[in-house]
ChimeraX commands (.cxc) that place a marker at each C-alpha (Angstrom):
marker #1 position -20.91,-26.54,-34.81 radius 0.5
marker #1 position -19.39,-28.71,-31.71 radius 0.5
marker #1 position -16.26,-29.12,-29.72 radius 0.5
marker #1 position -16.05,-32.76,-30.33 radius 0.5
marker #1 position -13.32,-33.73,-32.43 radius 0.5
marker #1 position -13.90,-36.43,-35.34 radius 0.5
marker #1 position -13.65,-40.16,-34.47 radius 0.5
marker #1 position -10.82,-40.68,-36.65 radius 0.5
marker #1 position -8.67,-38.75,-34.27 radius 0.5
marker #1 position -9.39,-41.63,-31.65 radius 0.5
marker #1 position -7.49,-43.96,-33.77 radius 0.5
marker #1 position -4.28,-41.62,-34.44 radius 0.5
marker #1 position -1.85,-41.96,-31.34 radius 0.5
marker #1 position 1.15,-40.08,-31.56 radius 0.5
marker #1 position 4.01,-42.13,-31.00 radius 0.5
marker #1 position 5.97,-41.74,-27.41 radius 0.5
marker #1 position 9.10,-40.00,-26.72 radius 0.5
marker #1 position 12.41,-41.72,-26.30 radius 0.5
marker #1 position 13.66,-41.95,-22.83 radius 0.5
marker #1 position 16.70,-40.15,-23.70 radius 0.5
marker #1 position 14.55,-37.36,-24.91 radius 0.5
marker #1 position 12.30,-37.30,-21.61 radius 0.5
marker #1 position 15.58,-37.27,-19.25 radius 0.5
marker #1 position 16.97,-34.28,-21.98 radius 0.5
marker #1 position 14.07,-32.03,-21.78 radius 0.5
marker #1 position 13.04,-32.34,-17.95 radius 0.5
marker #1 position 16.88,-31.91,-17.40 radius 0.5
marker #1 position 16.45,-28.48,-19.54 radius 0.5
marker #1 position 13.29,-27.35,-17.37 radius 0.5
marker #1 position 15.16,-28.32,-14.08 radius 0.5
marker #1 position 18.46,-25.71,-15.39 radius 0.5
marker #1 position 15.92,-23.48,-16.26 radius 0.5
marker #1 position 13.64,-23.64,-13.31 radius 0.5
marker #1 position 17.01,-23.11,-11.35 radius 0.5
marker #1 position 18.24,-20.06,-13.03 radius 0.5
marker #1 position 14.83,-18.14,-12.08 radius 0.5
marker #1 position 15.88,-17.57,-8.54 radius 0.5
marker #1 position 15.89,-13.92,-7.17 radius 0.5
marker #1 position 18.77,-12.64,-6.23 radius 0.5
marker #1 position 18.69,-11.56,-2.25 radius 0.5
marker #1 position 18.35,-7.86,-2.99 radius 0.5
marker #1 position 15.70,-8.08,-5.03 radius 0.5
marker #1 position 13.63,-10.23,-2.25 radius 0.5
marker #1 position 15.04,-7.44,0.40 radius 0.5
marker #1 position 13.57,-4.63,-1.93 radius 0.5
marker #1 position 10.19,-6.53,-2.30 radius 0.5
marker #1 position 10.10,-6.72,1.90 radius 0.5
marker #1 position 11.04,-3.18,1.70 radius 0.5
marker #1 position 8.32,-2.07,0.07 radius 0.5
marker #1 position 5.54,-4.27,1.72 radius 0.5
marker #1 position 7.16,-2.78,5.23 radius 0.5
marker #1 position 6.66,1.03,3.66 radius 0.5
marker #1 position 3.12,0.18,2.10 radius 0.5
marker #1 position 2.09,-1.43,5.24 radius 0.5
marker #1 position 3.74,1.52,7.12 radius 0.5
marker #1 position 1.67,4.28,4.98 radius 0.5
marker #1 position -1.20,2.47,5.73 radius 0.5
marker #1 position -1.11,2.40,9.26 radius 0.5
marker #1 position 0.07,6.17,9.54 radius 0.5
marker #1 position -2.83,7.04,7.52 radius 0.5
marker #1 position -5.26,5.02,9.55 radius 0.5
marker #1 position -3.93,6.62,12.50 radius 0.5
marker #1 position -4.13,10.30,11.13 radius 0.5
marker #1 position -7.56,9.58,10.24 radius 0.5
marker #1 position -9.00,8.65,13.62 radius 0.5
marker #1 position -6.58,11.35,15.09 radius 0.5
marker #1 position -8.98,13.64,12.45 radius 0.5
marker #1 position -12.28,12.83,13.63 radius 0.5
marker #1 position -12.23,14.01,17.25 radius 0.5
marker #1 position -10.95,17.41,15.69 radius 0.5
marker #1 position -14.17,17.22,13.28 radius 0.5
marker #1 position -15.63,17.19,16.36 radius 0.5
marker #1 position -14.44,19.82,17.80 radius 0.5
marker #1 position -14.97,22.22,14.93 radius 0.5
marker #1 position -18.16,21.40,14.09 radius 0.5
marker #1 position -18.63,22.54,17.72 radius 0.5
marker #1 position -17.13,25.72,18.21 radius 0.5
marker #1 position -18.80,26.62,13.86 radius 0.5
marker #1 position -22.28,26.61,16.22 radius 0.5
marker #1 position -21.13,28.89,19.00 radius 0.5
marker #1 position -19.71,31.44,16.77 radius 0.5
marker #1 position -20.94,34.89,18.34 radius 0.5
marker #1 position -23.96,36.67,16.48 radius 0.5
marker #1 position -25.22,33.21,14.84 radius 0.5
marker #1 position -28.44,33.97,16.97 radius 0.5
marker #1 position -28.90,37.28,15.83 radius 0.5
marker #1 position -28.31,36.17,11.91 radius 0.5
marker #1 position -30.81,33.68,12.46 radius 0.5
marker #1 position -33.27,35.76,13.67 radius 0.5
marker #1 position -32.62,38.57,11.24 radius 0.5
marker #1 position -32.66,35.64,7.85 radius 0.5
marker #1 position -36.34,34.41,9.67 radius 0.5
marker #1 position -37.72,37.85,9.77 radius 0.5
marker #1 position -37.90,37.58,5.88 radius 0.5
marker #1 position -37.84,33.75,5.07 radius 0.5
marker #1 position -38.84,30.75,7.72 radius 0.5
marker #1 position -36.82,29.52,10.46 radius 0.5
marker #1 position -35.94,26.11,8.82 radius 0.5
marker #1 position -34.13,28.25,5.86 radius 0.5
marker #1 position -32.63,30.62,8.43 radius 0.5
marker #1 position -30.64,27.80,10.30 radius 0.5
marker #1 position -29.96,26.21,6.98 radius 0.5
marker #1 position -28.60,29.11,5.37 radius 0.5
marker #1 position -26.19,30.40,8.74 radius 0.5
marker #1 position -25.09,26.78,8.91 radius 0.5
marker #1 position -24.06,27.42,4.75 radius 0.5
marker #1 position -22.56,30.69,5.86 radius 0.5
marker #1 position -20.31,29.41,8.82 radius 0.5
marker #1 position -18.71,26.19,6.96 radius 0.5
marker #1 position -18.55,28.55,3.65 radius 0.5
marker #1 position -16.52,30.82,6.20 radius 0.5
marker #1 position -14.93,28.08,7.91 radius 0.5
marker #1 position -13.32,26.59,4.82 radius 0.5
marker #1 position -12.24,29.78,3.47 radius 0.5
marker #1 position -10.00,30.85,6.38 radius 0.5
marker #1 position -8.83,27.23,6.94 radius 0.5
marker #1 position -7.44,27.85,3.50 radius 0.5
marker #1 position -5.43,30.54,3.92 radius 0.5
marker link #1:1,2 radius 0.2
marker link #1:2,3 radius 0.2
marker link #1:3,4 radius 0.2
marker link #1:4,5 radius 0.2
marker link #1:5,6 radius 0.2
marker link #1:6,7 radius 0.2
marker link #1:7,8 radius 0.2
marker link #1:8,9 radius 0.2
marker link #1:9,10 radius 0.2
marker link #1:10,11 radius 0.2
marker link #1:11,12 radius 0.2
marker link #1:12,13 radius 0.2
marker link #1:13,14 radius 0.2
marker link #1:14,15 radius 0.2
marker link #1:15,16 radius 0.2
marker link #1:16,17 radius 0.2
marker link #1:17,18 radius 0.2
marker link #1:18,19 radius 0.2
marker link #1:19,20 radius 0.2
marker link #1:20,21 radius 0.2
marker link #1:21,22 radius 0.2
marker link #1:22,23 radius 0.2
marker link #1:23,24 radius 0.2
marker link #1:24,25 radius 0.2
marker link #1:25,26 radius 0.2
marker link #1:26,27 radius 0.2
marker link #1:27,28 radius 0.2
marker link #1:28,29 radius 0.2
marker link #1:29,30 radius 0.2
marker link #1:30,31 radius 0.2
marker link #1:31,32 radius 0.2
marker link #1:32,33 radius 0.2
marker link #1:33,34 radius 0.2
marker link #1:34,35 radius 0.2
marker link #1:35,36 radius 0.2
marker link #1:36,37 radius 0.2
marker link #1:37,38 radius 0.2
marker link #1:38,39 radius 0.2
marker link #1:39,40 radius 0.2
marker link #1:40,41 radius 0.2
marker link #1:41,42 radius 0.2
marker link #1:42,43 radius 0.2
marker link #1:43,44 radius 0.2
marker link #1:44,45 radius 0.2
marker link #1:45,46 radius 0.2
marker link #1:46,47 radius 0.2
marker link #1:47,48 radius 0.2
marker link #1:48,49 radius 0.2
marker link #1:49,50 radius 0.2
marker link #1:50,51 radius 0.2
marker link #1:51,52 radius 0.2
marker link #1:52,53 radius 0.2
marker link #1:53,54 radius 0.2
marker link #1:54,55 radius 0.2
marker link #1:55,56 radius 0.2
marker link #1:56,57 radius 0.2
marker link #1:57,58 radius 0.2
marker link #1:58,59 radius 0.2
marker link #1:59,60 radius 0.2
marker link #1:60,61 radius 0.2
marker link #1:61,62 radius 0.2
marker link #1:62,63 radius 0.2
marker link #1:63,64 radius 0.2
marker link #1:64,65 radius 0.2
marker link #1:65,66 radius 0.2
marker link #1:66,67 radius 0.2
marker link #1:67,68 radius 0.2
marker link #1:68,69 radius 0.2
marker link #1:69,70 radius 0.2
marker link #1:70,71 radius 0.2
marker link #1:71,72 radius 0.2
marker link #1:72,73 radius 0.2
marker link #1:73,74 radius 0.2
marker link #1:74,75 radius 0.2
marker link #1:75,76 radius 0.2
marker link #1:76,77 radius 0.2
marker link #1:77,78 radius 0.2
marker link #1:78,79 radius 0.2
marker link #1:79,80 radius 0.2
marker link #1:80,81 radius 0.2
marker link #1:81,82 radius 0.2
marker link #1:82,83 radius 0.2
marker link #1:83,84 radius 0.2
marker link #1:84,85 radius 0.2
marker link #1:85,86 radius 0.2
marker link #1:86,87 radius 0.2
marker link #1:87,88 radius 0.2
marker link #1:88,89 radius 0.2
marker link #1:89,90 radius 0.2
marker link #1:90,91 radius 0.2
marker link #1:91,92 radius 0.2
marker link #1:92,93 radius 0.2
marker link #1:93,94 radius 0.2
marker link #1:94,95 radius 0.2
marker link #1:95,96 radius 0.2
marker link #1:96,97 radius 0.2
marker link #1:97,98 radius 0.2
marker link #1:98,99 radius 0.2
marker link #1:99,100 radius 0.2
marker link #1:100,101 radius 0.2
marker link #1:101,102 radius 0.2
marker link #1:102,103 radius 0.2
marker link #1:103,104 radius 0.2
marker link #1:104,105 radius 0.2
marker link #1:105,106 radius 0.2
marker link #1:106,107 radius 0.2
marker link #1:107,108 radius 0.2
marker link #1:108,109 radius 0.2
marker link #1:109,110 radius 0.2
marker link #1:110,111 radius 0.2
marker link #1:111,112 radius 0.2
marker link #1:112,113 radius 0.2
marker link #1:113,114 radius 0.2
marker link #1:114,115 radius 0.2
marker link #1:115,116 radius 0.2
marker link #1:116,117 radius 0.2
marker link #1:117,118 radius 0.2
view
């Protein structure tokens, strides 16, 4: 099978248009072509809600980065939490140190979530 059409359809030409045809149809696509203009409030909606994307993606950028210092922060204070030694020690008296810290480090963000929660 091919894409090549048969050599007899090199011979056939179709016969031109009239110029009076020509001038009536690109006279038709020009009308129509004109009628397809938005109307200004539909442009002012359309700039309205580029400005409000644009806008929600800014604020969310911002709250983001405003976030990560915070992270910070908590991740922080979850290792100074008061007895964390003492768990430690008490979780490597009966498995290794490695699982101790591992397992308080569980237990405070399992905590931390919870009460961040409610």
């Amino acid at each position: 099978m091919t894409d090549e059409l048969p050599k007899i359809f090199d011979a056939l030409k179709p016969p031109p248009a009239s110029p009076e045809l020509r001038e009536r149809v690109l006279s038709a696509v020009n009308r129509e072509l004109a009628r397809r203009r938005k109307p200004a409030w539909e442009r002012a909606f359309e700039l309205g809600v580029a400005a409000c994307l644009t806008l929600g993606i800014g604020l969310n950028a911002w709250q983001w980065r405003g976030d990560l210092g915070w992270q910070d922060e908590v991740d922080q204070t979850a290792t100074e939490i008061a007895g964390r030694d003492e768990l430690v020690e008490a979780v490597a008296s009966i498995t290794d140190k490695a699982t101790a810290e591992m397992l308080v480090d569980r237990l405070v963000t399992v905590a931390w979530n919870s009460s961040a929660r409610n």
